[in-house]
N, C-alpha and C positions, 0 to 999 in steps of 0.2 A: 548677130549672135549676142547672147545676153553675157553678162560678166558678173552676174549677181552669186553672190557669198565667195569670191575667189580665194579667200583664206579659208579654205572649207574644201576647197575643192576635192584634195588627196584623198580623203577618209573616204567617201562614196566610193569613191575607184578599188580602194584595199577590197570592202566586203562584198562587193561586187566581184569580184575578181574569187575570192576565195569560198565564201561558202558551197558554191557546187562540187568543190574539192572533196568536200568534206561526204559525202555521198560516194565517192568510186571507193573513199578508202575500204567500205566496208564490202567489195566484191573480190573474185578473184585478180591473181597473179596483178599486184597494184605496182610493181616499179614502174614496169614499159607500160601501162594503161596511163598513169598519170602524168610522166615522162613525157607521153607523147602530148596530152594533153597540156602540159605545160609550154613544150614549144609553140603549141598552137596557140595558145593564149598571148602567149609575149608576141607573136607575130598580131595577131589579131589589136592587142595596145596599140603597138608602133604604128598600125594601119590605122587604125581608129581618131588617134592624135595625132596621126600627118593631116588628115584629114581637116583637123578642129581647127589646127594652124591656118592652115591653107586658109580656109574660110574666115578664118580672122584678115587675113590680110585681103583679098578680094571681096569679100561681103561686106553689105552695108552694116553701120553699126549702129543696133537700135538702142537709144537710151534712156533713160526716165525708169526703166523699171528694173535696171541693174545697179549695183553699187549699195546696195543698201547696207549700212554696217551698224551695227551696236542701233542705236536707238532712232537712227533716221529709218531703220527695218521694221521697229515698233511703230513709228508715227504713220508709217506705210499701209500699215497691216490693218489701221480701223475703221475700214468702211471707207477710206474715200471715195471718191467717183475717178473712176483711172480716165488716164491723158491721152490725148488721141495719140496713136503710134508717131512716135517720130524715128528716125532715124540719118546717121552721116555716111555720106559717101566714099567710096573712094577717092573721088574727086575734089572733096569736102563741100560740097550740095547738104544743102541740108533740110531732110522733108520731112512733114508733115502730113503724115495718112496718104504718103505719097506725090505729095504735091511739094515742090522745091520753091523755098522762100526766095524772093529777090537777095544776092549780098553785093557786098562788094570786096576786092581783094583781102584787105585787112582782117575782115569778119572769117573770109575763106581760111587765110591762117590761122586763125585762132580756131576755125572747126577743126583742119587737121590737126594742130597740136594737139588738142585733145585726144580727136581720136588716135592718132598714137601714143599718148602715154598710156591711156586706158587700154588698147590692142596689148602692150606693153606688159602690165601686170597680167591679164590674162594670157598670154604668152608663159607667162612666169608660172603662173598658176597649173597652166594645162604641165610643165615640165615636173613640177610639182607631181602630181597624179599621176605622172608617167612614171616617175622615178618609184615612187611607193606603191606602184602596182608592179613593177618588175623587181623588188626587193623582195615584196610577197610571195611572189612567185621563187625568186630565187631560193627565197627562205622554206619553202616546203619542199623544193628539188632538194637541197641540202640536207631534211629531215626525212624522207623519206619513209622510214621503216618507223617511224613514232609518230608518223599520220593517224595510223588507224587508234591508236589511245589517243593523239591527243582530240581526235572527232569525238569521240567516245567520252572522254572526260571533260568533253565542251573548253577544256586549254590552250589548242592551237590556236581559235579565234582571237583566245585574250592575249596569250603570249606573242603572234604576231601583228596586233594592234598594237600593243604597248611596244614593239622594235620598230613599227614603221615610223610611229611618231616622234620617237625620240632621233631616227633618223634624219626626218624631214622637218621637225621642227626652226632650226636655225633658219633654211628656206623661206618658210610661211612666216615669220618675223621679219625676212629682206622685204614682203610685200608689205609690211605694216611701215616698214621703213620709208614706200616709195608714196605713202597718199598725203603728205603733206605736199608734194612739188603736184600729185594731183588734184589736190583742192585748190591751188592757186591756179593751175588751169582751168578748172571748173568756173570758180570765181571770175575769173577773166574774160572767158565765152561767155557769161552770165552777163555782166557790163557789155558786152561788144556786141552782142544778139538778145535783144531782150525775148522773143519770141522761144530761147532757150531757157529761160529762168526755171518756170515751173518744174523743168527736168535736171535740176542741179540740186540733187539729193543726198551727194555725201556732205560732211556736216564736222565743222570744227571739233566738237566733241568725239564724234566718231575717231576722228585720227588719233584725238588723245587718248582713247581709250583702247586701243587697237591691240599694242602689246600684250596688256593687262589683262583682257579680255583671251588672247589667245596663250597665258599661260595658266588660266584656269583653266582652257578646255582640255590643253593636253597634259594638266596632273592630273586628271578624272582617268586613270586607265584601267 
């Protein structure tokens, strides 16, 4: 499962989750129609992201084409010729278009370390997106009867964008906090398995800029 943009991850899930809302409010008798669809929705999250979990921890993890931050997403993005899939195992095997390279114990540690720190932030990330889809949610259970204006006055989008991320922000900055111990992972599996090099795409700058980066996006509201 890929891990790419995980500082990102929340916002998709907010308007995802809400703009069809915005559609019942202009029909009849909206408490109990929305109501109901609200618990359906929050059941439908929890399902959805037990799910992602789950799959993080038992699925292989493909990498090379996830991770990409700030400007290693730019260098990415111009035409190169993509890498043949690789991905790590649970077991820490680690293949190539499906084919499992010789290792040996040492190289096997340093596969798994990685992939759990990486499992780790996406982990973080998916709680992330849970969190701010069920805030959303809560937030329009709570508004109820200023649904149909604020649909109508195109507000409720902006006004519960602007609360989830001031919500979740601190969050998405814990993840900026965790890529420098995963860069020195990266770096490490890079030395230990050269056959992994080409797929060690997050990038010193990138950490540095991480922050920085994520308090421009969420003063844009």
């Amino acid at each position: 499962m890929h891990a790419n943009h995980i500082r990102r991850a929340a916002l998709p899930v907010l308007l995802a989750s809400l703009l069809p809302l915005a559609a019942i409010a202009h029909e009849g008798d909206i408490a109990g129609e929305v109501s109901s669809d609200l618990a359906e929705a929050r059941q439908e999250v929890h399902r959805e992201l037990a799910a992602a979990r789950a799959e993080l921890e038992t699925g292989n993890l493909e990498v090379g084409n996830g991770l990409n931050f700030g400007k290693s997403g730019k260098h990415r993005d111009r035409g190169d010729k993509p890498l043949p899939k690789a991905e790590i195992t649970v077991a820490g095997d680690f293949l190539i278009e499906g084919k499992a390279l010789e290792i040996d114990e040492h190289q096997r540690r340093e596969l798994l370390a990685y992939r759990r720190q990486v499992i780790d932030i996406a982990r973080a990330g998916i709680d992330i997106g849970e969190r701010s889809a069920q805030l959303a949610l809560d937030t329009v259970d709570r508004g109820i009867f200023s649904l149909m204006l604020g649909a109508m006055t195109g507000s409720l989008e902006r006004n519960l964008e602007k609360t989830v991320k001031q919500s979740i922000e601190p969050g998405v900055m814990q993840l900026c906090q965790g890529l420098p111990s995963l860069l020195d992972s990266q770096q490490r599996l890079a030395a230990s398995v050269p056959q992994f090099r080409p797929y060690a795409t997050l990038q010193a700058d990138d950490v540095d800029d991480c922050e920085d980066e994520i308090h421009r996006e969420f003063a844009q509201n």
